[in-house]
Structure formats: structure tokens, C-alpha cells
C-alpha positions in Angstrom: 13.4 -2.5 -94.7 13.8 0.0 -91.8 11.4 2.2 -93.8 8.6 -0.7 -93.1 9.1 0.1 -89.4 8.4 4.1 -90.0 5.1 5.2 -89.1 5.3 7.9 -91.4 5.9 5.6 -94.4 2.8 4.8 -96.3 2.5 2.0 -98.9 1.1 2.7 -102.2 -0.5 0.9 -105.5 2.8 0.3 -107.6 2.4 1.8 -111.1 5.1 -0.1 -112.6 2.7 -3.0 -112.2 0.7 -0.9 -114.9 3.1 -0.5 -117.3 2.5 -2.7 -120.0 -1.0 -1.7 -119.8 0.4 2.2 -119.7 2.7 1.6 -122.8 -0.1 -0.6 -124.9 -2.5 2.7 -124.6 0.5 5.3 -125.8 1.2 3.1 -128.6 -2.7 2.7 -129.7 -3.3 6.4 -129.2 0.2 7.4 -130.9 -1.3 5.4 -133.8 -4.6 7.6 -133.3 -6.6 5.1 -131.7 -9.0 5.4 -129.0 -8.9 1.4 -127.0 -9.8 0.3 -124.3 -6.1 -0.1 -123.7 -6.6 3.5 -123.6 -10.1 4.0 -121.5 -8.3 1.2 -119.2 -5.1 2.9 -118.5 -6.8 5.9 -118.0 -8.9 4.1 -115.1 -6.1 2.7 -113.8 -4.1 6.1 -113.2 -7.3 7.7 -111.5 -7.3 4.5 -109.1 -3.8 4.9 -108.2 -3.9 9.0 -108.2 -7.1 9.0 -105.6 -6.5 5.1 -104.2 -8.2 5.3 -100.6 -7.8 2.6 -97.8 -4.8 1.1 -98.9 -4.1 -2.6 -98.2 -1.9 -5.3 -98.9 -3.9 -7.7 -101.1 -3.4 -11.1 -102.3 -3.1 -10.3 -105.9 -3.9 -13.1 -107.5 -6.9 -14.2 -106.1 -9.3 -16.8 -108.1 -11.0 -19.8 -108.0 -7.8 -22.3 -108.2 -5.9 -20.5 -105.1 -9.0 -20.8 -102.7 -9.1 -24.6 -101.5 -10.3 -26.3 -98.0 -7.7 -28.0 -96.1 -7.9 -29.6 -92.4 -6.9 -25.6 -91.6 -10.2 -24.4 -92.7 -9.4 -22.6 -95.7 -6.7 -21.3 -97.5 -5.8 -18.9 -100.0 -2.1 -19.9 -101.7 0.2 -18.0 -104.0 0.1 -14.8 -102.7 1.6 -12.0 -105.6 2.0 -9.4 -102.5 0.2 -5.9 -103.8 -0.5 -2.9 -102.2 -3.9 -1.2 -103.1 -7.6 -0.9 -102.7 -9.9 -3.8 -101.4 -12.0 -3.8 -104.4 -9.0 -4.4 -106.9 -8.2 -7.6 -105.0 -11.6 -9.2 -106.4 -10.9 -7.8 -109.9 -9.7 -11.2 -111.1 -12.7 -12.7 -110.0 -14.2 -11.5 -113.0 -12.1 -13.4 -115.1 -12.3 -16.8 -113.6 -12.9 -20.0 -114.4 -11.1 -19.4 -116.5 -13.1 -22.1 -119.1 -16.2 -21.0 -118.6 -16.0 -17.4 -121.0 -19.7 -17.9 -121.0 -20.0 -17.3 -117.2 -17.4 -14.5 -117.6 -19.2 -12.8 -120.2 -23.0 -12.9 -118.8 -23.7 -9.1 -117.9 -26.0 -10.9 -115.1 -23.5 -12.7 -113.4 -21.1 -9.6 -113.9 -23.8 -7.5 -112.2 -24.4 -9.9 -109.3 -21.0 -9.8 -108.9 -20.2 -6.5 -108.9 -23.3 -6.2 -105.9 -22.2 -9.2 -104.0 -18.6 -7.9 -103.9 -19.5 -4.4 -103.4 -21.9 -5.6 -99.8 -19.4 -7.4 -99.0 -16.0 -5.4 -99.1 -18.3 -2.5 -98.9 -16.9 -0.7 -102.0 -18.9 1.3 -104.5 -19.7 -1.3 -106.9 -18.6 1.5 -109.9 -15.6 1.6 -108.7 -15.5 -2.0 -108.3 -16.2 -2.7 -112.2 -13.5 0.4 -113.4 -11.0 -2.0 -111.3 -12.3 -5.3 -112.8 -12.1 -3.4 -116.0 -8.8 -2.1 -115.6 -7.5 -5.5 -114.2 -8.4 -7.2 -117.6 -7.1 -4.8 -119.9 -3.8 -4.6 -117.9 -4.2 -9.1 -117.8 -4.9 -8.2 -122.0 -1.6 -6.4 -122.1 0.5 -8.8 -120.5 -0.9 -11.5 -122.6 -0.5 -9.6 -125.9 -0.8 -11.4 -129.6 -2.8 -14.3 -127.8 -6.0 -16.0 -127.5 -5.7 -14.6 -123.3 -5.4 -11.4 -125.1 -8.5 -11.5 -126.7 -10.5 -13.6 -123.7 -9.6 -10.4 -121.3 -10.8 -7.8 -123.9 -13.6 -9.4 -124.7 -14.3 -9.9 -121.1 -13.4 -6.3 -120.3 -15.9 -5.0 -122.7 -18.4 -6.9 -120.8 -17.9 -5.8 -118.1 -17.5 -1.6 -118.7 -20.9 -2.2 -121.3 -22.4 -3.3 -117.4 -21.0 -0.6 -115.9 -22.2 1.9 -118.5 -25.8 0.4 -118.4 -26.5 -0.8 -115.1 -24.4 1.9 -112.4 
């Protein structure tokens, strides 16, 4: 740890958290095909080659670990991850996790993607690559599942609103 007391040490997005997401695409476009596994990793690679205003995030940020205590409130279960503001809403997208119908409504994606970007003041572009990028990298973690398919689908969603809307 004496490196965390080095001013000239900067923290960085960790691509190892990537790599299932990184392998998935080789093996889809080794097989000649062109995924969003693919589109997603490249996304994710451009975010972590030109990542600006680094911060530690919560990394797991959703709708279950946000709760009102006699604190005020709380956000629990911290994952600990270094990287850009916008990528710690990117599972936003994705939650509640029941309600696929909210996930999928381009609408609410949209509003989303405007209320997060006023508020963390991020481009709200960039804001959907990472929400897209998140789910395809949630897809590959999850692979040969129903989560599998719930984050592609979801994914899709949400680059079709960044493709029509941004």
C-alpha cells in the first residue's frame, strides 16, 4: 500500500474486470461474428483507453443497496472500482431487476440517460456506451442463462436509444 500514499500514483479502470466480456467478443468474432459482445468490448476498451476524471465508485449501485436508515441514507455493499462517474449509474439501467418492462422502455432509458447526465454532469452518450458496456459485460458473466439474455436484451435497448435519440 505505500503506493496509495504516492502522489504520483494514479488509479485506473481495472481491465481485468472486463475480461469475460473481452474473451466472449474474441470468441464470437473468431467464429466470424459481429455481437454486441463485440460492439460492447469495443466500448469498453475506448472507456478505459480515454477514461477522464477518475473516481472510486460504488460498483454495484441499484435499487436494493440504496435504503433510509435513522443515518439518512445509505448505500451498502460497496464492490470498490475505480473509473468514470457515469459508469457508476450503469447498473441503474438494469434494475429492478423484475420489472424488464421498465428496463426495456426506450422512454425511461432516455429520461434516464438525461436525468443522470444533469446530474453527474456527463455526456449522456457516453453515459449509454457505459450502460451498454455494463450489460454486455453483466451478459458475460451470466453466460448460458436467462440473466444472459435479460442483459442483452436490455443492452440492445439501450445502444437502439443511443443510436436514435443522441
Amino acid at each position: 500500500m505505500p503506493h496509495l500514499r504516492n502522489p504520483a500514483f494514479c488509479p485506473s479502470p481495472d481491465p481485468d474486470r472486463f475480461a469475460a466480456l473481452f474473451q466472449r467478443a474474441r470468441d464470437d468474432q473468431n467464429a466470424g461474428c459481429q455481437t454486441d459482445y463485440v460492439h460492447a468490448a469495443i466500448i469498453a476498451d475506448q472507456m478505459m483507453s480515454n477514461a477522464s476524471e477518475l473516481r472510486g465508485l460504488h460498483g454495484d449501485l441499484h435499487h436494493e443497496n440504496i435504503m433510509f436508515s435513522s443515518r439518512g441514507w445509505l448505500v451498502i455493499d460497496p464492490v470498490g472500482l475505480v473509473g468514470e462517474v457515469g459508469f457508476g449509474a450503469a447498473n441503474m439501467f438494469y434494475d429492478p431487476a423484475d420489472r424488464d418492462d421498465l428496463c426495456l422502455d426506450p422512454r425511461r432509458i432516455a429520461q434516464m440517460a438525461d436525468a443522470f447526465s444533469r446530474a453527474l454532469d456527463v455526456d449522456p452518450r457516453r453515459l449509454l456506451d457505459q450502460a451498454y458496456a455494463y450489460g454486455c459485460l453483466s451478459a458475460a458473466w451470466n453466460a448460458d442463462g436467462e440473466e444472459e439474455q435479460r442483459d442483452l436484451a436490455i443492452a440492445a435497448a439501450i445502444k437502439q436509444v443511443r443510436q436514435t435519440s443522441y
